[in-house]
MARZALUM-485559 format. One record per residue: chain; x, z, y of N, C-alpha, C in turn; residue number from 1; residue in three letters. Coordinates in Angstrom, 1 decimal. Layout:
REM MARZALUM-485559
NODE c    n.x    n.z    n.y   ca.x   ca.z   ca.y    c.x    c.z    c.y   k   r
NODE A      X      Z      Y      X      Z      Y      X      Z      Y NUM Ala
...
REM end
This chain:
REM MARZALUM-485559
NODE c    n.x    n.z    n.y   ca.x   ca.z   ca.y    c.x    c.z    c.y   k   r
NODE A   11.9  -30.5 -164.0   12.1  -29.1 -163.5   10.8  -28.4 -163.6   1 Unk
NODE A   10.9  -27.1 -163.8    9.6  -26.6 -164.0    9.9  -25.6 -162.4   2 Unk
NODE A    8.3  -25.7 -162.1    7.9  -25.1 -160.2    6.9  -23.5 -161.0   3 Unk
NODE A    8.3  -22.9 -159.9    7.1  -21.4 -159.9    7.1  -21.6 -158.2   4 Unk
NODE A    6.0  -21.0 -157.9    4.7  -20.7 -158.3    3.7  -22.2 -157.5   5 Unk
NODE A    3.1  -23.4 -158.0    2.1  -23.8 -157.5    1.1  -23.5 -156.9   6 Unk
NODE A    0.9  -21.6 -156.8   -0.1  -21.0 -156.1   -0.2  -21.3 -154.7   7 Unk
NODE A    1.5  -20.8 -154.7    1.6  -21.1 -153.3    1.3  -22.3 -152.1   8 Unk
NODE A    1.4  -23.3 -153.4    1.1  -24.6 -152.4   -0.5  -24.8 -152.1   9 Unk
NODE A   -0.9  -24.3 -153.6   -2.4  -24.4 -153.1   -3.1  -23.8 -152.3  10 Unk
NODE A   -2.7  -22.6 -151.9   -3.0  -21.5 -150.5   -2.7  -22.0 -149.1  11 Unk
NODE A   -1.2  -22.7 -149.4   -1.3  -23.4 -147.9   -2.0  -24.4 -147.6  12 Unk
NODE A   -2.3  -25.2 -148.2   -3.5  -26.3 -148.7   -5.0  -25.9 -147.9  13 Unk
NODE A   -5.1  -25.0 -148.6   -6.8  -24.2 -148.0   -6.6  -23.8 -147.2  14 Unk
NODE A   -5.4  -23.5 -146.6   -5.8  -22.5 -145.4   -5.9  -23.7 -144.0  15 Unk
NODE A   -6.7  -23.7 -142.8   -7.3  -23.9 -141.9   -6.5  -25.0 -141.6  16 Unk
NODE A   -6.5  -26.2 -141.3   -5.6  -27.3 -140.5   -4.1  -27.6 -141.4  17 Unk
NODE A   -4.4  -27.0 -142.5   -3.5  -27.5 -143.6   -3.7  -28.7 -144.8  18 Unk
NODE A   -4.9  -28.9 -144.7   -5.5  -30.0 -145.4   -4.9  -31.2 -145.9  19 Unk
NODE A   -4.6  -31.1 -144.4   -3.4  -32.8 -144.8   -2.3  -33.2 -145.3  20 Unk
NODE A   -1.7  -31.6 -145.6   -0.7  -31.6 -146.4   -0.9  -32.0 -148.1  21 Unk
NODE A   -2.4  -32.0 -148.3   -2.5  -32.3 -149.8   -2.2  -33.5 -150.5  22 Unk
NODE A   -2.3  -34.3 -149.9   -1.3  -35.7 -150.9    0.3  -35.6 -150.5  23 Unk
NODE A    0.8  -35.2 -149.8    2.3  -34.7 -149.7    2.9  -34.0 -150.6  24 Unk
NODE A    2.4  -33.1 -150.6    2.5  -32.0 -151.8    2.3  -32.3 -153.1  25 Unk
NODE A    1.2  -32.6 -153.3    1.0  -33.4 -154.4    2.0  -34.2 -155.2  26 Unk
NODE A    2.2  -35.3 -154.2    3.5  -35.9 -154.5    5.1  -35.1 -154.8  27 Unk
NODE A    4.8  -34.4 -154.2    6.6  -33.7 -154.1    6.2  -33.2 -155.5  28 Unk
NODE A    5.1  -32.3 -155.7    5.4  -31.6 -156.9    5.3  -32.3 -158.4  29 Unk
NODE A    4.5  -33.5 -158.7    4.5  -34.4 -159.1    6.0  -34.9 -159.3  30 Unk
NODE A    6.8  -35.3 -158.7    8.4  -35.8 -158.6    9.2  -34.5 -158.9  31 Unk
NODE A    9.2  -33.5 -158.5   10.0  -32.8 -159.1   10.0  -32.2 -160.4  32 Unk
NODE A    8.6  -31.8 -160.8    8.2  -31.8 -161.8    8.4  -32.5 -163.1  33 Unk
NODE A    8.7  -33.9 -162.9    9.1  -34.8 -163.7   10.8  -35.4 -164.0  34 Unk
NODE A   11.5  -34.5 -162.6   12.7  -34.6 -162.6   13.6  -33.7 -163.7  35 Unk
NODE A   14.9  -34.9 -163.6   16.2  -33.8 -164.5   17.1  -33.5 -163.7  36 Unk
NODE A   17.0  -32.8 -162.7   18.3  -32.6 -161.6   19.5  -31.6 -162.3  37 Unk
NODE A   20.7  -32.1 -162.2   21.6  -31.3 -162.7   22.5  -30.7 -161.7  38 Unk
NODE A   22.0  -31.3 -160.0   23.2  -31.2 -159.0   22.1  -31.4 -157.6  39 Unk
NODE A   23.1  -31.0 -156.8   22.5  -31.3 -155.2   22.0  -33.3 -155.2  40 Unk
NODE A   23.3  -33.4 -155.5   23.0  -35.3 -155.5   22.4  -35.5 -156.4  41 Unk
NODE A   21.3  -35.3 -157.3   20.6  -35.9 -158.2   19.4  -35.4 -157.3  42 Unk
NODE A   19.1  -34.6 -156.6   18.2  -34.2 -156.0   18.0  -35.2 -154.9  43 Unk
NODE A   19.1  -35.5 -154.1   19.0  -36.5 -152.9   18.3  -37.8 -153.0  44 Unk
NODE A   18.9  -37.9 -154.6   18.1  -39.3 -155.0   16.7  -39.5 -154.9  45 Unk
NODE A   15.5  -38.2 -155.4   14.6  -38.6 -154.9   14.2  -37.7 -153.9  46 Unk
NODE A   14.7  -37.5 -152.9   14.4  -36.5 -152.0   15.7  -36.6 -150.5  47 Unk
NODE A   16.1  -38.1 -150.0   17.5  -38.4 -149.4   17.6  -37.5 -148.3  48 Unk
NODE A   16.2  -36.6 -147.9   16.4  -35.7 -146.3   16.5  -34.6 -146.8  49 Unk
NODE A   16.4  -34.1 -147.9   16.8  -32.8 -148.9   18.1  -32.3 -147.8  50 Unk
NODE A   17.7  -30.6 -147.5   19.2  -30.2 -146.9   19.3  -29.2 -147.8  51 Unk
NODE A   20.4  -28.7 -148.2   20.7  -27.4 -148.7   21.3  -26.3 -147.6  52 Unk
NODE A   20.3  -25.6 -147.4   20.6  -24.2 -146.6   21.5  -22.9 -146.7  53 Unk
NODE A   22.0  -23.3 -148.0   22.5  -21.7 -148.5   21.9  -21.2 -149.9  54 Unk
NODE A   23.0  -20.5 -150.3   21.8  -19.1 -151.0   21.2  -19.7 -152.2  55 Unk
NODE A   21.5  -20.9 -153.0   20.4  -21.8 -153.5   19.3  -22.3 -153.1  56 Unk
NODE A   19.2  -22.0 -151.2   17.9  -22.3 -151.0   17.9  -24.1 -150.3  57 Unk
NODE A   16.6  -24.5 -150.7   17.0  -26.1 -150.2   15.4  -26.2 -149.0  58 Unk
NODE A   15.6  -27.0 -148.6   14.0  -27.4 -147.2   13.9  -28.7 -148.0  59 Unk
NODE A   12.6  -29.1 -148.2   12.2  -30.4 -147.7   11.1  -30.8 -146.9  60 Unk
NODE A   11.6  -31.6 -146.5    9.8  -32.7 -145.5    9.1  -33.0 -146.1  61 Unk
NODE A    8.1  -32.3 -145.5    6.8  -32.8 -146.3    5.6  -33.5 -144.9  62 Unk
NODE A    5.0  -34.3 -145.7    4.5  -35.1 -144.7    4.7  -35.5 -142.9  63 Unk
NODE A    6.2  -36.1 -143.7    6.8  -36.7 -142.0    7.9  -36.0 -140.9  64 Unk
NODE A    8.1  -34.5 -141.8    8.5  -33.3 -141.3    7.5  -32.4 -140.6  65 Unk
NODE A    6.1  -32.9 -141.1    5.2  -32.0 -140.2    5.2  -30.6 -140.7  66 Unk
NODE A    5.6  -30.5 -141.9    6.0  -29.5 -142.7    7.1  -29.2 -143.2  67 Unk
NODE A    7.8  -28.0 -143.3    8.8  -27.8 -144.3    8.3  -26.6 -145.9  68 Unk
NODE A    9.0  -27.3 -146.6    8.9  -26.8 -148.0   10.0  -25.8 -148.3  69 Unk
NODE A   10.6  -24.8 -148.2   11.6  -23.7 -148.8   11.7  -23.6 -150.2  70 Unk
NODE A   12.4  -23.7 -150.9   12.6  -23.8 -152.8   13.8  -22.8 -153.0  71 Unk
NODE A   13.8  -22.0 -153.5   15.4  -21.9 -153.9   15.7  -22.7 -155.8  72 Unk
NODE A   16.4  -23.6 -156.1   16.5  -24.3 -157.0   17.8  -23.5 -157.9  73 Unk
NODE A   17.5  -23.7 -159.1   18.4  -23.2 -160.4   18.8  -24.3 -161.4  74 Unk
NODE A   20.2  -25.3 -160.8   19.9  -26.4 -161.6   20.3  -25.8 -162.9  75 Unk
NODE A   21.1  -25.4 -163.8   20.9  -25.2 -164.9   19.6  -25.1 -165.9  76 Unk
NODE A   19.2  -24.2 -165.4   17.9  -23.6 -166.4   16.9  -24.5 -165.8  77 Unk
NODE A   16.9  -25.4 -165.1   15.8  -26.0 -164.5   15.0  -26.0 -163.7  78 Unk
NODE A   14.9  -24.4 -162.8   13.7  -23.8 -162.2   14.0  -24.0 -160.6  79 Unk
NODE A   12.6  -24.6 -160.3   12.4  -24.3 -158.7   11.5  -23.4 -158.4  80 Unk
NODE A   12.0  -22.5 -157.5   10.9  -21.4 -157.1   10.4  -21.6 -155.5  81 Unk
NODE A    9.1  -21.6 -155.8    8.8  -21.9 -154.1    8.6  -20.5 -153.6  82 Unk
NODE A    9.7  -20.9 -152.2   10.0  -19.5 -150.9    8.7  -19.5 -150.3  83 Unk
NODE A    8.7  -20.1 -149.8    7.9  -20.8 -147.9    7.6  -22.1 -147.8  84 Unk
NODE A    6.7  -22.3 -147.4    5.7  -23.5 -146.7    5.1  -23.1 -145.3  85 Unk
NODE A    5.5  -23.9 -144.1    5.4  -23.9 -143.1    4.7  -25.1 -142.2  86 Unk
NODE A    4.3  -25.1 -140.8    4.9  -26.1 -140.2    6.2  -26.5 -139.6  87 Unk
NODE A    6.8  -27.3 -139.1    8.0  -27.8 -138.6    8.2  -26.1 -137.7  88 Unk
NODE A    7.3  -25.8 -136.6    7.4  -24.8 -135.6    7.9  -23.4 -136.1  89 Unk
NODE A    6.8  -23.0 -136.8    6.8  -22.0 -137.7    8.5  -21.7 -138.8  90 Unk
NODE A    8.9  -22.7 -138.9   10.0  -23.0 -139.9   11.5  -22.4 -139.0  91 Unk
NODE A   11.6  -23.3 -137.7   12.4  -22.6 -136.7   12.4  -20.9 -136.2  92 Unk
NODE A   11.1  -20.4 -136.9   11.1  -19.1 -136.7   11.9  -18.2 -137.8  93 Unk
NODE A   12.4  -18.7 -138.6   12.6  -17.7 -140.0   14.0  -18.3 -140.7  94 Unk
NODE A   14.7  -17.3 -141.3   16.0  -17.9 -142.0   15.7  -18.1 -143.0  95 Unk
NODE A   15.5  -19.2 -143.6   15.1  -19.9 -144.5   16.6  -19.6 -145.8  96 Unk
NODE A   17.6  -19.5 -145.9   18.6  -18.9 -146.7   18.5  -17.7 -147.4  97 Unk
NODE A   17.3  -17.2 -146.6   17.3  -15.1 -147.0   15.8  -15.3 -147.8  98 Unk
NODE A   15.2  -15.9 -147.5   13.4  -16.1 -147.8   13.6  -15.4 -149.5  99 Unk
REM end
């Protein structure tokens, strides 16, 4: 799958008390990056807490659910586009479907 934009992960990364999200992240983008997802269940395979919200948009856990990840995914053409990166709190604040 090819990830727009990895800017974004690296901004939440630097910013203050986010730090520890960097081997999580890493890893997630690393795996998806390397994936051929043609469907929701090809996604679950490597990703089994993967929810689909709507809209094309999907959440994942990132480090433990301390985080959530927002994507909206295009399986055909292959593209994941990153919405939102949050913590768990933060995440309950926003419709993550409309992002």
């Amino acid at each position: 799958m090819r990830i727009i934009s990895k800017k974004k992960l690296e901004e939440f990364i630097a910013q203050d008390g986010h730090s520890d999200s960097r081997v999580a992240l890493g890893r997630w983008y690393q795996i998806v990056s390397e994936a051929k997802w043609s469907n929701f269940s090809d996604m679950r395979v490597d990703f089994p807490n993967a929810d689909y919200v709507g809209n094309q948009h999907y959440v994942f856990n990132i480090k433990g659910n301390k985080y959530r990840l927002v994507v909206v995914v295009m399986f055909t053409p292959g593209l994941v586009y990153i919405r939102w990166i949050g913590t768990h709190a933060d995440y309950d604040k926003v419709n993550c479907s409309t992002l």
